[in-house]
C-alpha positions as CSV (number, residue, x, y, z in Angstrom):
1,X,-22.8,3.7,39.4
2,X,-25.3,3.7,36.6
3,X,-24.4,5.3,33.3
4,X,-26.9,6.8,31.0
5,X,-26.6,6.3,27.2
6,X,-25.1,9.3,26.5
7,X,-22.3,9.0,29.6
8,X,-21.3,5.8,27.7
9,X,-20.9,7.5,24.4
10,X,-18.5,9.7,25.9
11,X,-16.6,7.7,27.6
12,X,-16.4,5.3,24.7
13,X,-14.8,8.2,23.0
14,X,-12.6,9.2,25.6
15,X,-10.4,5.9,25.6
16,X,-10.0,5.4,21.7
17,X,-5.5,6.0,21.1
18,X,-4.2,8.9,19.2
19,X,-4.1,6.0,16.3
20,X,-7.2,5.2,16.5
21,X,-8.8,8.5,16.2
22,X,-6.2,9.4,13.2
23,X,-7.9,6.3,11.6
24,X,-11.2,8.1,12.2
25,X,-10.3,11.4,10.9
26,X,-8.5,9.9,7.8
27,X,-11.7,7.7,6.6
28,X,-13.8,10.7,7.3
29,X,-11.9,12.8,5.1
30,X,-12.3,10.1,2.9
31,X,-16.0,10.1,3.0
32,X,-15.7,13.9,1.7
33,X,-13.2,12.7,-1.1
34,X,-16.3,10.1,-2.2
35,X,-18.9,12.7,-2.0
36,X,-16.9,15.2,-3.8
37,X,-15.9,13.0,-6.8
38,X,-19.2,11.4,-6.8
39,X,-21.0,14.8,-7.2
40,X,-18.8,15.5,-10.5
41,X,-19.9,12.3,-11.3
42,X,-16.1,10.5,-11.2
43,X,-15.7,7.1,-10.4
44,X,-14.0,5.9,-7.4
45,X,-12.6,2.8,-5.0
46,X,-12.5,2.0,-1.6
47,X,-10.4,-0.9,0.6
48,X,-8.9,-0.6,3.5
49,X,-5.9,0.3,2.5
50,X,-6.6,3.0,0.5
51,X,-9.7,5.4,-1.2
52,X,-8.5,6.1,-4.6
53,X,-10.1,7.0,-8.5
54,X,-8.9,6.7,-11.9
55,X,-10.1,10.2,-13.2
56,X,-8.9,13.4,-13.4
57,X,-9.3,14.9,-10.0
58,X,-11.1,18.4,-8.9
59,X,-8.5,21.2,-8.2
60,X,-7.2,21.0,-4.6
61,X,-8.1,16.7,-4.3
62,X,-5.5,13.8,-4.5
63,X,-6.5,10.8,-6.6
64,X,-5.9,8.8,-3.8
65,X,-5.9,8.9,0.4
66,X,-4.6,5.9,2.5
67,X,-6.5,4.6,5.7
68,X,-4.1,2.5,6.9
69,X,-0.7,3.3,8.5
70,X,0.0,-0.7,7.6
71,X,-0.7,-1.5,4.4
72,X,1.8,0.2,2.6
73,X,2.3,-2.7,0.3
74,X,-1.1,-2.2,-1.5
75,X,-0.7,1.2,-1.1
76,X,2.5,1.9,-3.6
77,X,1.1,-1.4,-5.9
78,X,-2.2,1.9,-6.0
79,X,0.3,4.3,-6.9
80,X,1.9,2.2,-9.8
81,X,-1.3,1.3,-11.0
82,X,-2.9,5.2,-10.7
83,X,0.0,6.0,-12.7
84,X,-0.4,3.6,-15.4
85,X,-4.1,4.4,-15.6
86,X,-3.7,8.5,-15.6
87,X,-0.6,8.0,-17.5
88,X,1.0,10.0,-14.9
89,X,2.2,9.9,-11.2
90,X,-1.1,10.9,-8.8
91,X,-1.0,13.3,-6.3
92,X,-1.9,11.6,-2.8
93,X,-2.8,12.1,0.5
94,X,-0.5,10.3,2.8
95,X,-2.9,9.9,5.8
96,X,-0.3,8.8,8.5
97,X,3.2,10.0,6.8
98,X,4.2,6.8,6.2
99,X,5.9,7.2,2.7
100,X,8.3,8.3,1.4
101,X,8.5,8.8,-2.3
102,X,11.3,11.4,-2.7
103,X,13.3,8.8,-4.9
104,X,10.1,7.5,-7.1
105,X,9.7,10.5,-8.4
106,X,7.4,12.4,-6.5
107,X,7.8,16.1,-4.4
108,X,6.3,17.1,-0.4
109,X,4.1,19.3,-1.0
110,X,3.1,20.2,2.9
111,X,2.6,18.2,6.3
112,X,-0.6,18.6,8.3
113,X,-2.2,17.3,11.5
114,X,-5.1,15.6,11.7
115,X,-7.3,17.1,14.5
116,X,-9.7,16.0,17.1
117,X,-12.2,17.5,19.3
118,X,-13.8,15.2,22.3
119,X,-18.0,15.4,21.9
120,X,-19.6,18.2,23.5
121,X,-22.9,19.6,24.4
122,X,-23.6,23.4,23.2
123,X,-26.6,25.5,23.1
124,X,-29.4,23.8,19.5
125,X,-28.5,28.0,18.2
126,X,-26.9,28.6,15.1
127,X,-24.3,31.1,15.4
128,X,-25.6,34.6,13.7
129,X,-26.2,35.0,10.3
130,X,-24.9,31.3,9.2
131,X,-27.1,29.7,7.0
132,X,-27.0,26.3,5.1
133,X,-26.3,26.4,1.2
134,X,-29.6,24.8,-0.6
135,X,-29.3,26.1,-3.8
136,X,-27.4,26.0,-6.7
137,X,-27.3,30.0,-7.2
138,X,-26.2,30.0,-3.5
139,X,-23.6,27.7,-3.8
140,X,-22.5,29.6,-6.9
141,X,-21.8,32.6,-4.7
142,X,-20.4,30.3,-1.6
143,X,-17.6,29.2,-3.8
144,X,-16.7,32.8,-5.4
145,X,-16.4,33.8,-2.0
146,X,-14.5,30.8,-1.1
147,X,-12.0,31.3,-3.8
148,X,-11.4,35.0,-3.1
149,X,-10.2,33.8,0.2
150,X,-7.4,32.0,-1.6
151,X,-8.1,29.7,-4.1
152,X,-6.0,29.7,-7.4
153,X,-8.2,28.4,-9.7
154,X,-10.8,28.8,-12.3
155,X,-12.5,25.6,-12.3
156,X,-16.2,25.2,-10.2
157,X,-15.2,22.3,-7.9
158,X,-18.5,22.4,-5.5
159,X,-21.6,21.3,-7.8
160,X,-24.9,21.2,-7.1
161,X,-25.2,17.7,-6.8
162,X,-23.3,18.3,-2.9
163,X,-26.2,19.6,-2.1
164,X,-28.6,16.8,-2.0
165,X,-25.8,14.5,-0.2
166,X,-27.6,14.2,3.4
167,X,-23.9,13.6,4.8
168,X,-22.8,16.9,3.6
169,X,-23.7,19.9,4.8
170,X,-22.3,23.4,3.3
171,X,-22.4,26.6,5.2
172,X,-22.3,30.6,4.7
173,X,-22.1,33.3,6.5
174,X,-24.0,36.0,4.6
175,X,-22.5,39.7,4.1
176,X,-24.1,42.0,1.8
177,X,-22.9,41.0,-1.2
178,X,-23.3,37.3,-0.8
179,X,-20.9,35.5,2.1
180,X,-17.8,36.6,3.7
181,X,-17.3,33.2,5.5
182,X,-17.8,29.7,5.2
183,X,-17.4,25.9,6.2
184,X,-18.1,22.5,4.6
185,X,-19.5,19.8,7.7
186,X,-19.3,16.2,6.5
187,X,-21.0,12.9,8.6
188,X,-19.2,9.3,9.1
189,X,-19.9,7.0,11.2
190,X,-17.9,7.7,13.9
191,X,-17.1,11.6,13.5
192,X,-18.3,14.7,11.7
193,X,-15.6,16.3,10.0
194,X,-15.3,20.3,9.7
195,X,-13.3,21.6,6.2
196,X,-12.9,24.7,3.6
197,X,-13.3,27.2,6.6
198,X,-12.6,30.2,4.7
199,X,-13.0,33.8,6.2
200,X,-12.9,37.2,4.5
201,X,-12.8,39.6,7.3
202,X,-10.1,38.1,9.6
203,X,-12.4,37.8,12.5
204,X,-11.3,34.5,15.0
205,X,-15.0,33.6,15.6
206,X,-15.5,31.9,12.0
207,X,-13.5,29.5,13.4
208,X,-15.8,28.9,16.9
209,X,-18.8,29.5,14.6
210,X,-17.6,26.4,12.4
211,X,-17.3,24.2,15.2
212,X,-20.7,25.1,16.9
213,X,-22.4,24.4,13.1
214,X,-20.8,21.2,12.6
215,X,-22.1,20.0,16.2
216,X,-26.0,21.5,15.4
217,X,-25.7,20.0,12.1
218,X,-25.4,16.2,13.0
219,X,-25.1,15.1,16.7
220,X,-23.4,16.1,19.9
221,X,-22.0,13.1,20.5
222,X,-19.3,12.2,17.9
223,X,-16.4,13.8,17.9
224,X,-15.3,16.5,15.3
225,X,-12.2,16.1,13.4
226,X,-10.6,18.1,10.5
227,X,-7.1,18.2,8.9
228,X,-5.2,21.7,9.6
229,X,-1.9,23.2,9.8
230,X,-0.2,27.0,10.7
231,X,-2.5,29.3,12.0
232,X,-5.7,27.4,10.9
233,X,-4.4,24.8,13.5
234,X,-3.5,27.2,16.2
235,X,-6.7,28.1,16.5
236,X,-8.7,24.8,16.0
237,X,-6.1,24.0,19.2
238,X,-7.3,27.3,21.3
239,X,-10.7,25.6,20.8
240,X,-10.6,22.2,22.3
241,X,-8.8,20.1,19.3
242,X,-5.8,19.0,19.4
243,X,-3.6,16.7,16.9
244,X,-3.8,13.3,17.1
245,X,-1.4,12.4,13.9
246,X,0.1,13.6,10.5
247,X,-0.8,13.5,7.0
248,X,1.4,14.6,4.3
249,X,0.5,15.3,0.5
250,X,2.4,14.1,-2.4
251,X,2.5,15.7,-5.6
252,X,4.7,14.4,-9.0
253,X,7.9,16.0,-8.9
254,X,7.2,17.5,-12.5
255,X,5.2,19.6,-11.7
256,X,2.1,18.1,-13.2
């Protein structure tokens, strides 16, 4: 039987581990991490070990993420020498819960699951009333919304430079007074990742309007992945993903 390009992306897909794909989801997050210091105009690293940068980080982002589940050797010699350079412990993102720190001085702060959703073909519509952020005004509203869904801070962590990032695509759902919902759709290589769903009504279909966006925005044929965990994951899960590892963040255990 003859396979058509497509077929073979698919099925290319369909035989990659659970370790593999967490590998995937972890350097995708870590293309957002990039593009989010780089926007605020912060300086950054990348091996394969590890994605990490000396500055001060943006509210809600780690200083450093690993990418591999083996190379936990460079990865604490990154942790000393964060800490040397910030003159504090970093928080981190421990992208396959491979560490722990408990007795170097750092606290859990939570466990998530990295999810994955297999490609898949859906009507080129945009779900109702979604539109993509393009200017800075916009975002401006985008992210009070966002933070009245939750967020305990002050600071303005989404700059305008996002927008001009072709990899990065932020979306709204607009309400009368600006946007009651919302989403953040970021490209790799091998995946386009789905983050900051945020919802001010309550309804479930944010969460099936997010995934349909992030498929319009790039390609049907890579997979979509995310990070999630309580009811956020629950209903990734009732929509085709399902966890393929865990992640836990780090955080100094003073507090800082």
């Amino acid at each position: 039987m003859i396979r058509n390009s497509s077929q073979s992306n698919i099925l290319k897909h369909t035989v990659r581990s659970d370790a593999e794909k967490a590998r995937i989801c972890a350097a995708n997050n870590a293309d957002l991490y990039q593009a989010m210091f780089r926007a605020h105009g912060l300086p950054d690293q990348r091996t394969s070990a590890f994605w990490s940068s000396d500055a001060i980080a943006p509210p809600y982002y780690s200083n450093m993420t690993t990418l591999d589940p083996d190379a936990t050797e460079e990865q604490l010699i990154e942790i000393g020498r964060l800490t040397d350079r910030l003159g504090r412990r970093p928080g981190f993102k421990d992208g396959f819960s491979r560490l722990d720190l408990v007795d170097k001085g750092f606290q859990l702060l939570f466990s998530a699951s990295w999810i994955w959703a297999e490609p898949r073909r859906i009507s080129a519509r945009a779900p109702q009333d979604w539109a993509r952020i393009r200017g800075a005004a916009a975002l401006d509203r985008w992210e009070h919304s966002w933070k009245e869904s939750g967020s305990q801070t002050d600071a303005n962590i989404f700059t305008p430079a996002l927008l001009s990032d072709p990899r990065i695509h932020i979306y709204g759902r607009w309400a009368a007074d600006g946007f009651d919902a919302g989403c953040i759709v970021n490209r790799s290589t091998e995946a386009v990742g789905i983050s900051n769903i945020f919802n001010l009504t309550g309804t479930l279909q944010v969460f099936g309007d997010a995934m349909s966006l992030a498929t319009i925005a790039f390609s049907p044929e890579v997979p979509l992945v995310g990070c999630d965990s309580g009811a956020t994951l629950n209903e990734m899960t009732k929509l085709g993903f399902r966890s393929v590892g865990k992640l836990r963040i780090w955080l100094p255990d003073d507090g800082s």
